[in-house]
Residue, then its C-alpha position, 0 to 999 in steps of 0.5 A: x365177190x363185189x367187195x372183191x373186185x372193188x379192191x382190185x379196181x383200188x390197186x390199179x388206181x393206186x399203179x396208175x397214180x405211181x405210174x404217172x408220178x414217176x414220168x412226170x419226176x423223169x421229165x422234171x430231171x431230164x429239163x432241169x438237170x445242167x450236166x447234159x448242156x455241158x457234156x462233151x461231144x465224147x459222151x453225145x451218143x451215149x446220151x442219145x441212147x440213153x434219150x432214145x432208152x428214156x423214149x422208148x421208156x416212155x413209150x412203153x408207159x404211154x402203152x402202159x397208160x393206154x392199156x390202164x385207161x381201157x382197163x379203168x373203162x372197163x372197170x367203169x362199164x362192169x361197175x355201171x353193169x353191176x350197179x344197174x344188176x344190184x338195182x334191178x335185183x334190189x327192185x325185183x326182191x322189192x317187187x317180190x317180196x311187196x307182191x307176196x306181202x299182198x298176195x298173203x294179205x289179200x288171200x288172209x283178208x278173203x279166208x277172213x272174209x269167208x270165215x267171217x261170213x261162214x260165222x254169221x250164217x252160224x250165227x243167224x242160224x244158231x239164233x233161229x234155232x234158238x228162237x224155235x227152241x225158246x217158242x217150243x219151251x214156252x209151248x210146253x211149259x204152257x201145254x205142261x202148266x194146262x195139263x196139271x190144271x187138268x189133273x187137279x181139277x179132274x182129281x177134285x172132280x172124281x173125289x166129289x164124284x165119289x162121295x157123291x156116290x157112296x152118299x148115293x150108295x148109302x142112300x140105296x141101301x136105306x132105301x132097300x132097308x125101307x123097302x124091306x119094312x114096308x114089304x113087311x108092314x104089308x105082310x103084316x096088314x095083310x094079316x091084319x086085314x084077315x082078322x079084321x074081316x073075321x072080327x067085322x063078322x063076328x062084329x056085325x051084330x053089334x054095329x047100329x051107327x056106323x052110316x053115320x060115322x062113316x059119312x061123317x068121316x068120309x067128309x073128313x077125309x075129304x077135307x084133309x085130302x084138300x088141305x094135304x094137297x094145299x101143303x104139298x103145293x106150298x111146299x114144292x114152291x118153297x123148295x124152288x124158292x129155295x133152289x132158285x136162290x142158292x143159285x143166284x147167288x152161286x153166280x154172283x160168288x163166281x163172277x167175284x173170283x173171276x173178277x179177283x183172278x183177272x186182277x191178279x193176272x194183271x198185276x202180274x202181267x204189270x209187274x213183269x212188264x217193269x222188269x223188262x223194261x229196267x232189263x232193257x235200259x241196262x242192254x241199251x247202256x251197255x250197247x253204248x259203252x260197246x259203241x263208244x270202245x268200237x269208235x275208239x278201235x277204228x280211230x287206232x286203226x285209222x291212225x296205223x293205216x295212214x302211218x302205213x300210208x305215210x311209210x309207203x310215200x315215203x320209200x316212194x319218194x326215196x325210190x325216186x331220188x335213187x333214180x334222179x341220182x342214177x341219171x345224174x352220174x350217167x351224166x357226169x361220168x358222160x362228160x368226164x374229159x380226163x382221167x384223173x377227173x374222172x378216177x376221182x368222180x368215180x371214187x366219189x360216186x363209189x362212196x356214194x353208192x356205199x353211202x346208199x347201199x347202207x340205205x338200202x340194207x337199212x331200208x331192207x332192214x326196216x322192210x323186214x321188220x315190216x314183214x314181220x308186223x304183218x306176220x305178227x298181226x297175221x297170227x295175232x288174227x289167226x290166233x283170235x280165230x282160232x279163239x273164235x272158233x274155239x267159242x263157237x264149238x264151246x256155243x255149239x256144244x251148249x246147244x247141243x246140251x240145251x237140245x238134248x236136255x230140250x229132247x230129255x224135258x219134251x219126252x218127260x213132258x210126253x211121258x207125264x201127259x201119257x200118263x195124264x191121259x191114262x188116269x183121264x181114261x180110268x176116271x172116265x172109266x170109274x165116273x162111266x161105271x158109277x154112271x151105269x150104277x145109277x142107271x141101274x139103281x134107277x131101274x130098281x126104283x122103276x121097278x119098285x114103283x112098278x110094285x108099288x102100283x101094283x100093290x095099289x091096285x090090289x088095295x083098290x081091290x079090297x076096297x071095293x070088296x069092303x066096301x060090298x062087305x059094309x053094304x052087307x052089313x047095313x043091310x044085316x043092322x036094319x034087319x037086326x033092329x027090326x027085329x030089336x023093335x020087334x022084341x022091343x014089345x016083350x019085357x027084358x030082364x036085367x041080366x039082358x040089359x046089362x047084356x045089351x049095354x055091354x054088347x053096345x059098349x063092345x059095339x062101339x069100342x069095334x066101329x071105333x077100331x072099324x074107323x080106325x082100320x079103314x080111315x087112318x089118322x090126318x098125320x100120317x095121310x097128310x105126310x104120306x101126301x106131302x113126301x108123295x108130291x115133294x118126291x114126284x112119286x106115286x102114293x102107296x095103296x091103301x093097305x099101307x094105310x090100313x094098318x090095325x093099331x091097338x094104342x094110340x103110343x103104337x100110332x104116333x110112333x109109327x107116324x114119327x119113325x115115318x116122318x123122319x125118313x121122309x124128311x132125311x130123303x127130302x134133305x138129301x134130293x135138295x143136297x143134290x139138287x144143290x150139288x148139281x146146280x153147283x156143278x153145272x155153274x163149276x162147269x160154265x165157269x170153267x168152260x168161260x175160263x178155257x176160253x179166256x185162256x184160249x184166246x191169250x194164248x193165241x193172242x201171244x202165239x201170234x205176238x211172238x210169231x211176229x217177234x220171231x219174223x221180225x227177229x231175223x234180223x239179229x244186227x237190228x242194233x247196226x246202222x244201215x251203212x253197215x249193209x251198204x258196206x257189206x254188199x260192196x264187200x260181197x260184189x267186190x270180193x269176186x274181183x279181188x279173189x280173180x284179180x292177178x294180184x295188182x292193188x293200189x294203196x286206195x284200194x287196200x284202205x277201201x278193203x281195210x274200212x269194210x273189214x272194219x265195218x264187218x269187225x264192228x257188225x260182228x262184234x255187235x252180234x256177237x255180244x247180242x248172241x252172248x246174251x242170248x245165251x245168257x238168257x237161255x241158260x237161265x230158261x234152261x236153269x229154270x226149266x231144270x229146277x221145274x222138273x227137278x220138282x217135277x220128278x220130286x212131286x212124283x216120286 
């Protein structure tokens, strides 16, 4: 429409143009032609008419110019209108389209700023859960690491146990087997005790001697009763000497592999602590390399915001000169004095106002593709948080695989100490009924000492009506010899004497059995002594000392085959005494060993509970102008959000420098949470690989 009408006004000029011409060329004749000077008088009014026609021709074109001249300013005020119309509508699309510009950015820039603070909540929290997660591994691994060094040693506790009681067990079964023989030993002197007494009857008669023997002997035995009794104190003080021994140098053996242990802990602990200093120089090298392409970032985007700045000062500044333009034809065209002056002003001014609508399409044009940047830049950033948001569910999917893996370790690691437990409760069980096997083998060897004094008594008994027997038989030997001394006066054939040698031989040969039934030989009395005080246990009665042997191979056998059994029985009491000093120092060693144990452990619960107050804070690498920087953007962002879409160019840069700043301290996070991540999947591989082994070891 308007090229239209820019037309139309062209061809009325051009009318004007000819019009004008044509008056000028009829004056131009009328005064230079010479033909009407020399008219006759004949033709005057002819040529009167025609100068009154040519008048009136005239006339009408002066109407004609009028009528053009108010066309032409009416053509000039629908032009100076529909100039003013296209400026305006030119500066209100301007207008428009810069305020949707910042409206979209301003709303793009708080979703982001939202977005951004939604994902460091995230992220912090995702930390934290970490943390907790890596504390409660460390809690298990430890608990886990405890519980099978439980397991061991209660297995290795209850393996002892038991050859300690089969050793126990078989040591009461000879026991019994002893028991039995000496029951029957006893049977067997009892009967021998009969006939002796039958024999001592029919002895009587021949027994001359016998208060001297039996003096002389009761003075032996005395003295090697004392001398028995000296043994048997020597004795027990080498067994103490002995026993005090091994355990002095137990301990010096367990201080030494306590000593060795701890060294090795520490050498552990040394190399451990190099590992993770040389795991720290590399984060730091690469926290600068990051450092050094972030600065690098901000000196691009510093460089696109001031080209912005200029762009826009720019078409300021162009925006002023249309305005000085403008005023300065309002001007002109006021002081326009003719026509021609003024169709030509307009022409000029016309092409002028071509010349500047070929600007401003171009300057349209150059906007546009300004719109378009921002729009590219807006799905370039929707693009990258969308990628954003596509890692953090990858992340939170990760997580909730650790979780359930977590979830899955932790109720293995319950099943294995539920079963941990349950084999604690059946060797309680076994080590408390072996416990009540012993209490009962104890009873029966109460018992048989209970017998055994009894016994005692009984022989004491028959010692005492022996020894009424032997008072009887004194008193009948000195009414034999008075009546030998008697006879002694009478003569006796050699028959007789014979007789009587042979009867004294018999007598003596029956006062040396005497003897030998009622006092035994020194061996077996200073073995019985000694067994008896080395085992703390009451000597057996003298009818197991009264035994009838007819030899001496039959004595010394018995003696031999006693001997041995003491002395395995005195082997096996110090055995088990050593055993027992051994577990009691085993004990004390591992209880020392608890608590060392225990206090690292606490020692390190309370160094990573400070780890875990201290490691809120995960943007620990930023500087602290990154925080000044965050709360202006935090009391900011209301206004900005409630603000009615009005912003100055400082006020977008000021926006731009903190998103900057909160892009840097993102980043930076970001790269701190990737490697977290990276070491949790290597906890996580390792934990993996333990209870693989784990279930393999049970199976």
């Amino acid at each position: 429409m308007s090229q239209t009408q820019e037309s139309n006004e062209l061809c009325s000029l051009n009318a004007l143009d000819l019009a004008h011409q044509t008056n000028d060329a009829t004056d131009n004749q009328l005064i230079k032609s010479p033909s009407l000077t020399s008219c006759s008088s004949n033709r005057s009014n002819e040529y009167e008419a025609e100068i009154n026609r040519l008048r009136d021709l005239v006339r009408q074109k002066e109407s004609d110019n009028a009528q053009l001249e108010s066309r032409v300013t009416e053509i000039e005020h629908q032009s100076r209108l529909e100039v003013e119309k296209l400026n305006a509508s030119l500066n209100q699309k301007l207008e428009e389209s810069l305020k949707k510009i910042v409206a979209e950015s301003q709303k793009d820039k708080n979703s982001m700023v939202m977005k951004y603070v939604e994902v460091e909540r995230k992220c912090i929290e995702v930390t934290k859960s970490m943390q907790i997660q890596q504390s409660k591994m460390n809690d298990a691994l430890k608990e886990k690491q405890r519980l099978m060094d439980k397991i061991s040693k209660n297995k290795a506790d209850y393996d002892k146990m038991c050859k300690d009681n089969e050793a126990k067990l078989k040591d009461l079964v000879e026991k019994k087997k002893e028991i039995e023989r000496l029951k029957e030993k006893i049977v067997l002197n009892d009967a021998k005790e009969s006939a002796s007494v039958i024999k001592l009857k029919m002895e009587v008669d021949a027994h001359a001697q016998t208060k001297a023997w039996v003096e002389q002997l009761q003075v032996q035995i005395k003295k090697l009763e004392e001398k028995s009794s000296n043994l048997g104190d020597s004795e027990t003080q080498t067994v103490t000497d002995i026993g005090d021994s091994f355990r002095s140098i137990s301990p010096v053996n367990s201080e030494g592999e306590i000593l060795k242990k701890e060294l090795n802990l520490l050498k552990s602990q040394v190399k451990e602590m190099f590992e993770e200093r040389a795991v720290l120089k590399e984060k730091v090298k690469q926290l600068h390399i990051d450092k050094n392409q972030v600065d690098n970032l901000l000196g691009h985007a510093r460089d696109k915001a001031r080209e912005h700045q200029n762009m826009n000062s720019n078409l300021l500044s162009e925006n002023l000169h249309l305005k000085s333009q403008l005023e300065l034809w309002q001007k002109e065209i006021g002081c326009k004095k003719e026509l021609e002056h003024q169709v030509i002003l307009y022409k000029s001014e016309l092409n002028d106002l071509e010349q500047e609508m070929v600007l401003n399409k171009a300057k349209q044009s150059e906007l546009l593709e300004f719109t378009a940047r921002i729009t590219e830049k807006n799905t370039q950033l929707q693009y990258e948080n969308t990628l954003v948001n596509g890692k953090l569910e990858a992340i939170k999917q990760d997580l909730d695989k650790t979780k359930s893996d977590l979830g899955a370790s932790n109720e293995l690691i319950k099943n294995e100490a539920e079963k941990m437990r349950q084999e604690l409760v059946t060797i309680q069980n076994q080590y408390s009924s072996m416990v009540k096997k012993f209490e009962e083998a104890n009873k029966e060897a109460e018992d048989l000492r209970i017998k055994l004094g009894d016994v005692q008594d009984e022989n004491l008994s028959l010692k005492k009506k022996h020894a009424a027997n032997i008072k009887d038989l004194t008193r009948q030997l000195q009414a034999f010899q008075k009546k030998q001394n008697s006879t002694s006066s009478t003569p006796i054939p050699e028959n007789q004497t014979t007789s009587q040698n042979c009867s004294s031989a018999q007598k003596i040969s029956r006062t040396s059995s005497i003897n030998s039934l009622n006092y035994p030989d020194e061996e077996t009395r200073s073995i019985d002594s000694n067994f008896y005080n080395s085992s703390s246990l009451t000597p057996p009665s003298a009818s197991f000392n009264n035994e009838v042997i007819c030899g001496p191979t039959a004595n010394t056998e018995d003696v031999y085959i006693v001997d041995v059994d003491k002395q395995k029985i005195i082997d096996k009491i110090v055995k088990l005494q050593k055993t027992l000093a051994k577990r009691n120092e085993k004990i004390d060693f591992l209880q020392e060993h608890v608590d060392q144990l225990t206090s690292d452990l606490k020692k390190k619960s309370k160094i990573i509970q400070a780890y875990a107050m201290t490691g809120d804070d995960i943007g620990a690498f930023t500087s602290e102008q990154h925080d000044t920087v965050k709360r202006e953007l935090a009391r900011k962002t209301s206004n900005l959000i409630g603000s009615d879409g009005h912003m100055n160019i400082e006020l977008c840069l000021e926006i731009n420098k903190k998103l900057q700043a909160l892009l840097e301290d993102t980043l930076i996070k970001n790269l701190t949470l990737k490697e977290n991540l990276e070491t949790l999947g290597r906890e996580i591989a390792s934990l993996s690989k333990e209870n693989r082994e784990l279930k393999v070891r049970l199976t």
